[in-house]
N, C-alpha and C positions, 0 to 999 in steps of 0.2 A: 600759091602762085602756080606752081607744078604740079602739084595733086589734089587743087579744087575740087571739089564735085564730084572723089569720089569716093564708092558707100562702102566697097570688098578690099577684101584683099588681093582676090585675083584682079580686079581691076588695077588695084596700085599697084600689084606685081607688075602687071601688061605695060604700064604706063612708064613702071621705070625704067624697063627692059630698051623699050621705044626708046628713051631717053639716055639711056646710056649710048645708044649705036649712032643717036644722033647727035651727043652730044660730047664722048669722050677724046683727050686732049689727042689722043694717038692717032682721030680719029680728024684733027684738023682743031675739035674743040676746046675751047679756053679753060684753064687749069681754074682759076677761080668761081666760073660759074658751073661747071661739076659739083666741082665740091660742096657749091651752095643747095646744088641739088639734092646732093647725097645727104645733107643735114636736112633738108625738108623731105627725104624720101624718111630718113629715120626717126621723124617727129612724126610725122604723119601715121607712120606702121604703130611708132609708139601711141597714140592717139585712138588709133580701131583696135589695138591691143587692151587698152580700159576700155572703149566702149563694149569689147566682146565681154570682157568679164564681168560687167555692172550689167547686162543682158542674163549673163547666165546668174547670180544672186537674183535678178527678179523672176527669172524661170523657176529658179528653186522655191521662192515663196510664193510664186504663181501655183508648181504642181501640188506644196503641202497644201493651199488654201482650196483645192480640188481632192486632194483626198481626204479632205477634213469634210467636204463638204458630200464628198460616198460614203464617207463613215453613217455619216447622218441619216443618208436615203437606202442605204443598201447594206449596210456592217459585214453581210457575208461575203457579198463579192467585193467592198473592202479592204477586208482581210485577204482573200486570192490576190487583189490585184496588187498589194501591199509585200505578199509575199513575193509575188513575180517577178519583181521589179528587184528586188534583192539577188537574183541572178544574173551569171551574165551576159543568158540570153535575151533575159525580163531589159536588161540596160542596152542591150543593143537594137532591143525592138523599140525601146523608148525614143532612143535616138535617134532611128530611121522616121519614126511618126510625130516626133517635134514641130518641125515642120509645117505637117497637118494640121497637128494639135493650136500651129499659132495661129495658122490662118483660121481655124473654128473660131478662138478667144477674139481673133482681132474684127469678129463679127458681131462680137457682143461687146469690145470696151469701146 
């Protein structure tokens, strides 16, 4: 009802924010409909909190199923890019190009 429609979190953060100023009891607003908020604000977080993590397991079998498929074509750089990623610069370059990396995949699924 309250946070239909949306995809982030920054969104539902925005939205409950809105929703608090507009709708707490101190604030003229009704004690019971708060709080029905506040239980669909914490379903809702609880909700894109699974979706984030069932995202990230298929990222994971997405990137093995990409470097299973450089092993194949390329073994040397492979192994570099295999090694790279074991770092924590290799992880933070990963994470910054995710991103990227979805938008290419979601060209081809």
């Amino acid at each position: 009802m309250y946070f239909d429609n949306l995809k982030t979190s920054e969104q539902l953060r925005d939205e409950y924010k809105r929703l608090v100023k507009e709708m707490h009891p101190d604030k003229g607003g009704d004690v019971a409909e708060f709080q029905a908020m506040q239980r669909e604000y914490e379903e809702a977080l609880k909700n894109l909190l699974k979706k984030s993590k069932k995202h990230s397991v298929e990222w994971q079998k997405v990137s093995e199923l990409l470097l299973d498929l450089l092993k194949e074509v390329n073994p040397t750089l492979h192994k570099k890019v295999k090694n790279a990623l074991y770092t924590p610069l290799g992880r933070a370059i990963l994470q910054l190009a995710s991103p990227k990396i979805k938008e290419l995949l979601d060209l081809f699924i």
